[in-house]
N, C-alpha and C positions, 0 to 999 in steps of 0.2 A: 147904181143904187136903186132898189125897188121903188116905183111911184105909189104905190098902192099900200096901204101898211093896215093891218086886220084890226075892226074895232073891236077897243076891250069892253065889256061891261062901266064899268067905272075905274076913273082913274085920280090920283092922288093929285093935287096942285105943283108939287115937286117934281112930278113924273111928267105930267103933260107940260109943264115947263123947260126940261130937262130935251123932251121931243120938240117942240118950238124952235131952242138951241140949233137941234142939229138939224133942221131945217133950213135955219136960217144960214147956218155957217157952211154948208154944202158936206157932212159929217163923210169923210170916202167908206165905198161898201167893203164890207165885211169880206177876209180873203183868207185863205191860207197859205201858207208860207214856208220854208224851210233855206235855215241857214248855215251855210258849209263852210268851214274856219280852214286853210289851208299853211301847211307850212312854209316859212321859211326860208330863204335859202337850195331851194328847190327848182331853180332853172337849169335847163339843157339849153344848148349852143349846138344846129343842125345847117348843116350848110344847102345852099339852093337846090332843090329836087331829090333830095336824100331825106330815110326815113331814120336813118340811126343819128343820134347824137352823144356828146360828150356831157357831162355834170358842169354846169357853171354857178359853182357858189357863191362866189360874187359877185355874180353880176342883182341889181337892184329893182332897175327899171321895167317895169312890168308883170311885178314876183305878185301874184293873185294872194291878198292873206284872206280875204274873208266874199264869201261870193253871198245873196241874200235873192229868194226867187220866191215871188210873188203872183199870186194866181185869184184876180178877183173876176168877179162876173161880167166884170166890161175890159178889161184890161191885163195884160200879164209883162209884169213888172221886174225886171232883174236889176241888180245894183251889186258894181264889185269895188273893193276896198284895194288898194294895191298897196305895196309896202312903199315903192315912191312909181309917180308918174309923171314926167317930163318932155316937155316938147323937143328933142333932139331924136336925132338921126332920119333914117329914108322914111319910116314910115312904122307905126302902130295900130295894133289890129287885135282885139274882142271879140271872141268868135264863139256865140253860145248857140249849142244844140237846143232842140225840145222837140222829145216823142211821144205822142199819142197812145191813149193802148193798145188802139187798132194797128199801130206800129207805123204808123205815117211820122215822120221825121220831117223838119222847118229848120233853117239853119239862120240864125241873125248873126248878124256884124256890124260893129261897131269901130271905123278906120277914118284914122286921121294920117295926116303927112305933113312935108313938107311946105305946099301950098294950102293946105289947108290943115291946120291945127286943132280947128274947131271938132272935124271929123263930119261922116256922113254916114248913115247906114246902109246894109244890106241887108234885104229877104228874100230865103232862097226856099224849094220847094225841094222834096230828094230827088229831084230829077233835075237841080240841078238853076230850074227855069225862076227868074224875077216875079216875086211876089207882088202886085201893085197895094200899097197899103200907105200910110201915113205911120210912120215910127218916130217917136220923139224921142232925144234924148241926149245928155250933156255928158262933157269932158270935161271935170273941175280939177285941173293941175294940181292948184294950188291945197286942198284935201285929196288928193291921190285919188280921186273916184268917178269910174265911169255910169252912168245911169242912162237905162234905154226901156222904153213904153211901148208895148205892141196890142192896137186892138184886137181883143179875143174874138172877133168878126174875124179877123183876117188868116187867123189859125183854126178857121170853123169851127169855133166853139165847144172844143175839148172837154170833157169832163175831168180829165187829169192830164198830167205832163210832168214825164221824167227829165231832167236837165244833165246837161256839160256844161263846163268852161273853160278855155284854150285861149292862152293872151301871146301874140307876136312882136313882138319889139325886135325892128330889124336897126343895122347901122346905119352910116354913113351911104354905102351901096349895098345892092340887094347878093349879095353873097350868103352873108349869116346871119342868121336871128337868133333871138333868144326865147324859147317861147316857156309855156309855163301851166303842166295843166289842174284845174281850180280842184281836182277833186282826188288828185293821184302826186305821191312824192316822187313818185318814179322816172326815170327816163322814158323814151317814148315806149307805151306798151299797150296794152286794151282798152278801147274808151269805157271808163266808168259813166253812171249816171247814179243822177237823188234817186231817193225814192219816188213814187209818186206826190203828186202835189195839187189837190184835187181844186178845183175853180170854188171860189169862199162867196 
């Protein structure tokens, strides 16, 4: 949030009152945002190192309904809804794109397992190499919702950023998953992305 805020001429009592408020309460900056609602019933089942998969409409866990990507001047903020999420089988995995317009691509993940439920992140650069950065962010079972925080230091300060999102829910062993992607009903086929999403 900017330190510096332009003086006005004069100001009402209510107004500079109103400003005090969000001083005092730490008011978060101003951002842009866009929200992508996904269907459904819209899992594939793709077995270990294969690109084709089968339709799994029943399967639950992991089904992305609603992805929400946030883009403020300190922070770029993604939050996805799932239809349910539960701590069972090898291993769960969040995997969101974001492209630059300069066409530089950052890949985040968000994986948890069997030893650890909690989950940890990943930041990767398109080359593939460990981003070093502080990424926060929670796995709340119990409301089906993953949420992950990346300082927009860490993605050199973007002017915009187009998004993915791609959810892995594997079994019991690493054979098959179910994955699920946030922006496409499709079986696996071309990564889509949002529109731009410019820093607020």
């Amino acid at each position: 949030m900017p330190t510096h805020v332009p003086r006005a001429p004069r100001r009402s009592a209510p107004v500079m009152l109103l400003a005090a408020l969000l001083v005092l309460t730490g008011a978060p900056a101003l951002a842009d945002s866009a929200s992508v609602r996904d269907g459904t019933g819209d899992m594939w089942t793709v077995r270990e190192g294969e690109t084709d998969g089968q339709h799994a409409p029943g399967a639950r866990i992991g089904d992305i309904a609603r992805t929400t990507y946030t883009h403020t001047e300190t922070r770029v903020v993604v939050r996805a809804r799932f239809v349910e999420l539960t701590p069972v089988g090898r291993r769960f995995t969040l995997w969101v794109g974001m492209r630059s317009r300069d066409g530089r691509e950052t890949t985040l993940g968000v994986r948890a397992s069997r030893r650890d439920r909690d989950g940890h992140t990943v930041l990767m650069d398109e080359r593939g190499r460990d981003i070093d950065c502080v990424v926060r962010h929670r796995i709340s079972y119990g409301r089906d919702v993953v949420s992950v925080a990346v300082p927009r230091a860490c993605l050199r300060r973007p002017a915009a950023l187009r998004f993915n999102a791609l959810s892995e829910q594997w079994g019991r062993r690493l054979f098959y998953a179910n994955l699920d992607d946030g922006l496409s009903p499709n079986v696996p086929g071309p990564v889509r992305w949002t529109s731009p999403v410019r820093a607020g």
